[in-house]
TIVO-2410 file (N, C-alpha, C; in nm, 3 decimals):
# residues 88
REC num residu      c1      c2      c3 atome chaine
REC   1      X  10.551   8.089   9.602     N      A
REC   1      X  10.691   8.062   9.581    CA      A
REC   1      X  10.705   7.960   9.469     C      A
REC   2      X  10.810   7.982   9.377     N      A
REC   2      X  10.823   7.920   9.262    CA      A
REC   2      X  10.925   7.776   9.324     C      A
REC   3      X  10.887   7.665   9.269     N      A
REC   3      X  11.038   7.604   9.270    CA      A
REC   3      X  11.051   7.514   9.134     C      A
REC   4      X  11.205   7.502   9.159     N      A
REC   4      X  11.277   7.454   9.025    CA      A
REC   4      X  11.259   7.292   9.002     C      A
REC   5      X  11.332   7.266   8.922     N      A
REC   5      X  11.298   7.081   8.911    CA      A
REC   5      X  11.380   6.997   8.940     C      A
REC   6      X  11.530   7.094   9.028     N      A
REC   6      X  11.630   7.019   9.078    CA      A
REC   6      X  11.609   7.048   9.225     C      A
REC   7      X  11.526   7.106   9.259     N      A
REC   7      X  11.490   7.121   9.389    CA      A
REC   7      X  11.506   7.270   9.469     C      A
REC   8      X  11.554   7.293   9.444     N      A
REC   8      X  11.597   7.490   9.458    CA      A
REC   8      X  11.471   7.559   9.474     C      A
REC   9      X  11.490   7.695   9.504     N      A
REC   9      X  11.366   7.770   9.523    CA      A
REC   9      X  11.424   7.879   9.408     C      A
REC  10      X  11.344   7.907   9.304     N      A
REC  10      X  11.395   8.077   9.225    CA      A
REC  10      X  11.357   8.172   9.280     C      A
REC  11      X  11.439   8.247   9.288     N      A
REC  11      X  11.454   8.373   9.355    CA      A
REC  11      X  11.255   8.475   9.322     C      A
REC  12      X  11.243   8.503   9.379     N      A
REC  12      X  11.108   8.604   9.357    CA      A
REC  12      X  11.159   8.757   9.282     C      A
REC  13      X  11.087   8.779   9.234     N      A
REC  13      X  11.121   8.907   9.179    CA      A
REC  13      X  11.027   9.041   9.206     C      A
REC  14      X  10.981   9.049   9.349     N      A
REC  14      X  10.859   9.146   9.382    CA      A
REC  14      X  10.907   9.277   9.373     C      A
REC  15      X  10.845   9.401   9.294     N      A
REC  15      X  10.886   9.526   9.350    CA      A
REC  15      X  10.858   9.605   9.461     C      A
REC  16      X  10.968   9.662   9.506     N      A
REC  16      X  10.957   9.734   9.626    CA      A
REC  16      X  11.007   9.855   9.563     C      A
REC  17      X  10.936   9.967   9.689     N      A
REC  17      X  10.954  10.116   9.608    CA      A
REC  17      X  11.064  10.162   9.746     C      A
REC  18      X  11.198  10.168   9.713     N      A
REC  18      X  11.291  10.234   9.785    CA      A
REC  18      X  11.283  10.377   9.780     C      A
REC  19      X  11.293  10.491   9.922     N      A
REC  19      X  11.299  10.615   9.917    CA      A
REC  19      X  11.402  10.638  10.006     C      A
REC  20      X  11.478  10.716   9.967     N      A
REC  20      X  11.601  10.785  10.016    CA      A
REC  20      X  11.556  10.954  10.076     C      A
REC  21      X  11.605  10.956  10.211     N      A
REC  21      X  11.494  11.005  10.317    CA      A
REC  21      X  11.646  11.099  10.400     C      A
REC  22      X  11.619  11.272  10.436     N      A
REC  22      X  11.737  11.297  10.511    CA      A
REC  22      X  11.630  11.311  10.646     C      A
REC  23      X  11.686  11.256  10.749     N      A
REC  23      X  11.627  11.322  10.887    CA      A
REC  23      X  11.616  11.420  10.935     C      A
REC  24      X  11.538  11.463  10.968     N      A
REC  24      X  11.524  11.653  10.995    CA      A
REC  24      X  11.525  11.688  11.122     C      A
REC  25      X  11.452  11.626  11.218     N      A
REC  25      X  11.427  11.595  11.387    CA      A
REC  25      X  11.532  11.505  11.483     C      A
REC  26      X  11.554  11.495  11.595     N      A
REC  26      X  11.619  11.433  11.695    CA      A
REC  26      X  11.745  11.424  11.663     C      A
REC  27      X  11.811  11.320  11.730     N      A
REC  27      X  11.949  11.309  11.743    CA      A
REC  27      X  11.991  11.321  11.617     C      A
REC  28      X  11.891  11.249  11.470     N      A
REC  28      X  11.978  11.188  11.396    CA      A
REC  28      X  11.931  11.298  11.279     C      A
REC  29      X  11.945  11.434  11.286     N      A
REC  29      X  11.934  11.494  11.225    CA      A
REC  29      X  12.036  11.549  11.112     C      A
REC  30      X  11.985  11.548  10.981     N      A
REC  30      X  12.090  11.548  10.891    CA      A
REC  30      X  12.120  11.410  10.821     C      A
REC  31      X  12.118  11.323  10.897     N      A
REC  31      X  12.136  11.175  10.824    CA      A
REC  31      X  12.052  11.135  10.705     C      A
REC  32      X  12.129  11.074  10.602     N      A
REC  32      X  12.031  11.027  10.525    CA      A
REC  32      X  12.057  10.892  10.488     C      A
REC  33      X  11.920  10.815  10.490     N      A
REC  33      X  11.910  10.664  10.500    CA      A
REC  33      X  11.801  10.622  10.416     C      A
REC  34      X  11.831  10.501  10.368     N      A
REC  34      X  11.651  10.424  10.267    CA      A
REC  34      X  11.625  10.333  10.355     C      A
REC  35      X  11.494  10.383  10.311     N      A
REC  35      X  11.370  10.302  10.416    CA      A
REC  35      X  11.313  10.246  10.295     C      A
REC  36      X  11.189  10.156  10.301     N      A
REC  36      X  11.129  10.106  10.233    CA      A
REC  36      X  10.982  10.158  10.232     C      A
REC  37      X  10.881  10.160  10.142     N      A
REC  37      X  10.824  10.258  10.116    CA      A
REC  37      X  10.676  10.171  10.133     C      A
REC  38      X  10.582  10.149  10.205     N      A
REC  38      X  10.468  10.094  10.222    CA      A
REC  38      X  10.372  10.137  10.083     C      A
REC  39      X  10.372  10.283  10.093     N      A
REC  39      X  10.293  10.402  10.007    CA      A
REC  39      X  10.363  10.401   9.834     C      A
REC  40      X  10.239  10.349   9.746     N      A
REC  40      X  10.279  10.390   9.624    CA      A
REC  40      X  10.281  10.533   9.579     C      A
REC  41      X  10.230  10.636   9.665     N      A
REC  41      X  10.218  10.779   9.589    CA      A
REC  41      X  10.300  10.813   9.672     C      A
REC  42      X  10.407  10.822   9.692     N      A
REC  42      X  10.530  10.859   9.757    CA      A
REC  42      X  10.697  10.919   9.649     C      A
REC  43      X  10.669  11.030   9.663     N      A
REC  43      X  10.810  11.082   9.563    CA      A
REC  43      X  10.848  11.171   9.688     C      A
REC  44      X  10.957  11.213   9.586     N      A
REC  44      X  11.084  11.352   9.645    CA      A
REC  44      X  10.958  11.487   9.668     C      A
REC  45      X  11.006  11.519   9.774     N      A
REC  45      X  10.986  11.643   9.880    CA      A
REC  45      X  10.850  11.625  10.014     C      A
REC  46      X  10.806  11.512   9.973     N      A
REC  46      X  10.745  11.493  10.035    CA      A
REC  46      X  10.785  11.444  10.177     C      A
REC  47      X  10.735  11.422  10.298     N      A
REC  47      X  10.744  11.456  10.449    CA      A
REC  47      X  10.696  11.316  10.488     C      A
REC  48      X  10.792  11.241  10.607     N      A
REC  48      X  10.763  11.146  10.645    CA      A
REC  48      X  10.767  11.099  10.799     C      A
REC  49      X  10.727  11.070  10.860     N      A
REC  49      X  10.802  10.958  10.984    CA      A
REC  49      X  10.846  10.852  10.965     C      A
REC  50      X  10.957  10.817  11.007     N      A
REC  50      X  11.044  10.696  11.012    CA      A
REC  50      X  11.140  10.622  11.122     C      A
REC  51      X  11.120  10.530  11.115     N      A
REC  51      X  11.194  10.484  11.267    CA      A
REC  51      X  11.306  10.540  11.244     C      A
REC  52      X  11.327  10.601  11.444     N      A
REC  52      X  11.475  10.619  11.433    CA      A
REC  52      X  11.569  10.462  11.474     C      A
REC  53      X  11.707  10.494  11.448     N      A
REC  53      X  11.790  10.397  11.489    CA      A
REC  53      X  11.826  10.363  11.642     C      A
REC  54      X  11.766  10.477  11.684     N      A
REC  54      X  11.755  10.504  11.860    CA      A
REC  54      X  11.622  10.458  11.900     C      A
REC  55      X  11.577  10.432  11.836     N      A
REC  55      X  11.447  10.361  11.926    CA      A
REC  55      X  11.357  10.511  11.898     C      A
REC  56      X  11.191  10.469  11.858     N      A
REC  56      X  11.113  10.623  11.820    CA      A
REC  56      X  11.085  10.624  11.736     C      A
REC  57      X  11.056  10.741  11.678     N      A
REC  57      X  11.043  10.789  11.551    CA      A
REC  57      X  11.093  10.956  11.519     C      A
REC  58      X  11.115  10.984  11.387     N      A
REC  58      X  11.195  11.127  11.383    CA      A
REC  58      X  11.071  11.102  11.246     C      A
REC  59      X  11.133  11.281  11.193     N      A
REC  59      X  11.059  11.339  11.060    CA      A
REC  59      X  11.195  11.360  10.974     C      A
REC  60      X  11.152  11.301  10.847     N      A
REC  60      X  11.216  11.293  10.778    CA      A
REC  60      X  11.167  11.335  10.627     C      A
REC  61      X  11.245  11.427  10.497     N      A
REC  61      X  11.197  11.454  10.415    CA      A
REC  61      X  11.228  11.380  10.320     C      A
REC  62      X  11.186  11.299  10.211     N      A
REC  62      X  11.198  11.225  10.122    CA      A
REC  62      X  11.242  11.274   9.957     C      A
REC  63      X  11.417  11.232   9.941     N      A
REC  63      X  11.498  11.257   9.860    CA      A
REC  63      X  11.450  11.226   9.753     C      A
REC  64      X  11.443  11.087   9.739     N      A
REC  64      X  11.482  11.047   9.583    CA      A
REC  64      X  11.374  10.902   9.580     C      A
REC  65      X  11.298  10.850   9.526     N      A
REC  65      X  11.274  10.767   9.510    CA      A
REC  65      X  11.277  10.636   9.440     C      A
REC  66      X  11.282  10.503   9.453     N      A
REC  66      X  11.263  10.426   9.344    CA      A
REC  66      X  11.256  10.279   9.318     C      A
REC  67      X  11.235  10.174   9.242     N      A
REC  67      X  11.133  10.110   9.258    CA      A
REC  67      X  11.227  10.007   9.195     C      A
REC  68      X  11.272   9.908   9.284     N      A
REC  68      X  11.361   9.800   9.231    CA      A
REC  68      X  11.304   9.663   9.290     C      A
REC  69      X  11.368   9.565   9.290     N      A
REC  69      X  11.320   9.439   9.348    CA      A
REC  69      X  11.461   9.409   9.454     C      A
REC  70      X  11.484   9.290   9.529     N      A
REC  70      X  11.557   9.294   9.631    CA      A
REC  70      X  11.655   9.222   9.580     C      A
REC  71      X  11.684   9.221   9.483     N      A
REC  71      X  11.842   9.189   9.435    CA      A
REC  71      X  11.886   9.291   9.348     C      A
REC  72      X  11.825   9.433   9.355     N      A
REC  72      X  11.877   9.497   9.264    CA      A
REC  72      X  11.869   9.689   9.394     C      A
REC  73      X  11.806   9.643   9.482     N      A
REC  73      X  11.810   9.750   9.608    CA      A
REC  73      X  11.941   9.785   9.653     C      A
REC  74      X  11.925   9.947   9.677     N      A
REC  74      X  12.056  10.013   9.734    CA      A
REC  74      X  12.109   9.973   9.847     C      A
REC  75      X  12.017   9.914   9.930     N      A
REC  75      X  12.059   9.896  10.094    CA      A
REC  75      X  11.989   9.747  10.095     C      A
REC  76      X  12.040   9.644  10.155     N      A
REC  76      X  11.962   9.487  10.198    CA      A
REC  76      X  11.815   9.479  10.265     C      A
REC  77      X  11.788   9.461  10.218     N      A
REC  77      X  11.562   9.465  10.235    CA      A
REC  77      X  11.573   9.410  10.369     C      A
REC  78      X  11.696   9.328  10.403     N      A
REC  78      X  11.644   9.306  10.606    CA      A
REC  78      X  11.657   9.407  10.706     C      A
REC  79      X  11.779   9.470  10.629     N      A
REC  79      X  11.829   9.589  10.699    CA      A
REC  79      X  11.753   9.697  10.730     C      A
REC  80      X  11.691   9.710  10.613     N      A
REC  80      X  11.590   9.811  10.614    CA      A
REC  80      X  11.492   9.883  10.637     C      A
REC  81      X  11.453   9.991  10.768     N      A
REC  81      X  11.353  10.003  10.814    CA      A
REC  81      X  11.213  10.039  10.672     C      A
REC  82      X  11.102  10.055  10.763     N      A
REC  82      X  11.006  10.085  10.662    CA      A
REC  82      X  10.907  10.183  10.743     C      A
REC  83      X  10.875  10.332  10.621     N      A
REC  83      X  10.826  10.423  10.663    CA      A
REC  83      X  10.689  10.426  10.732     C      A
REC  84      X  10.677  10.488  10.834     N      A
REC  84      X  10.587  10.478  10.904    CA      A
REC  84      X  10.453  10.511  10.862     C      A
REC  85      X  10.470  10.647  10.824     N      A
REC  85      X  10.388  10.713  10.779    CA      A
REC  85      X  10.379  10.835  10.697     C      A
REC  86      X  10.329  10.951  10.589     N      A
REC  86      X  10.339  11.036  10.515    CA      A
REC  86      X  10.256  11.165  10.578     C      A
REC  87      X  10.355  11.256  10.599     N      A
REC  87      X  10.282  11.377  10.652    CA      A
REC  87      X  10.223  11.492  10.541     C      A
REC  88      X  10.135  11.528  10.556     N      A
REC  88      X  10.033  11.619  10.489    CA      A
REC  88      X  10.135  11.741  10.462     C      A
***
């Protein structure tokens, strides 16, 4: 962590790879939500598990991907679940 010389902390600037994901399985099928992406070889069409919002996990196919830092992310990085895992 960086800090300043008036005492402050500067903001970090780490990238995170956001993927925009529709749910295919359980209740929440059809929904589409960004998760945060553990996996650097992760693009569009590819197949995932991801927590559901119900408690679990569902399968989900992966829209759109992309690679911002957390002041420049579509959805708030606390909010945000993170993908479980990448299906074959």
């Amino acid at each position: 962590m960086i800090h300043s010389l008036s005492g402050g902390v500067i903001t970090q600037y780490d990238k995170l790879i956001y993927a925009f994901a529709e749910i295919k399985s359980g209740a929440e099928a059809g929904v589409k939500r960004w998760y945060i992406s553990p996996f650097r070889a992760i693009k569009a069409g590819v197949k995932a598990i991801v927590p559901s919002q119900y408690g679990g996990e569902a399968t989900a196919e992966i829209i759109r991907v992309e690679v911002v830092t957390a002041q420049t992310a579509p959805f708030p990085v606390k909010r945000t679940g993170e993908i479980i895992r990448l299906l074959p």
